[in-house]
C-alpha positions as CSV (number, residue, x, y, z in Angstrom):
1,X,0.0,0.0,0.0
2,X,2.7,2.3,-0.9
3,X,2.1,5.2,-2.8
4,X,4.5,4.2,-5.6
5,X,2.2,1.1,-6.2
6,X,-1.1,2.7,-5.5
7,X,-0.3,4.6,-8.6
8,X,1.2,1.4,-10.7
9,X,-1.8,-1.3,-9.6
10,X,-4.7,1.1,-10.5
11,X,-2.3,3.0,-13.4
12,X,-2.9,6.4,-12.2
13,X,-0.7,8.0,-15.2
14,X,-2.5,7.1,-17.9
15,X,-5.0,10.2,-18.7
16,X,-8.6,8.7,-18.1
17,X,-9.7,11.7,-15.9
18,X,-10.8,13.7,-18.8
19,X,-14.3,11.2,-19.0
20,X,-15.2,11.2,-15.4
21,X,-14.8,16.0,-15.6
22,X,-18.9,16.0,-16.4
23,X,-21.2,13.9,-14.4
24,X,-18.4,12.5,-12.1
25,X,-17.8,8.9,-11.7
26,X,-19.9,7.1,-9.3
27,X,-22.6,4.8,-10.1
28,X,-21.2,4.9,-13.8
29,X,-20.9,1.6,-16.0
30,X,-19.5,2.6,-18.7
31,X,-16.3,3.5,-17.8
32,X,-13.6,0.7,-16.8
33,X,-11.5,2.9,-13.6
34,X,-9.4,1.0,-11.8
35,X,-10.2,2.3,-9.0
36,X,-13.9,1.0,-8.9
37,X,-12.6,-2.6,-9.1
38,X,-12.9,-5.1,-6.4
39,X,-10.9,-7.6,-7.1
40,X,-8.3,-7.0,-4.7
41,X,-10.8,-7.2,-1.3
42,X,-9.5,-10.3,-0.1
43,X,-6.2,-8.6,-0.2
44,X,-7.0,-6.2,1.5
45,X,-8.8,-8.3,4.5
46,X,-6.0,-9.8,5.1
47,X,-4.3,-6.8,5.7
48,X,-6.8,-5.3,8.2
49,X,-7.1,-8.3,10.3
């Protein structure tokens, strides 16, 4: 949970934040963000326990 791979796991460079300017982001299907995924949740349980 570094920031250095915060920004590589959910590839925070590439410029996507143009679509979610108008009409934000949540609730939204049709863009794919990275950081909307869940994939990672059993990850991260194992972390908080």
């Amino acid at each position: 949970m570094r920031p250095a791979a915060i920004i590589r796991d959910l590839d925070l460079l590439r410029p996507i934040y143009r679509q979610t300017a108008s009409y934000g982001h949540f609730g939204r299907n049709d863009l794919d963000l990275p950081w909307e995924k869940t994939d990672r949740v059993e990850d991260l349980k194992k972390y908080l326990k």
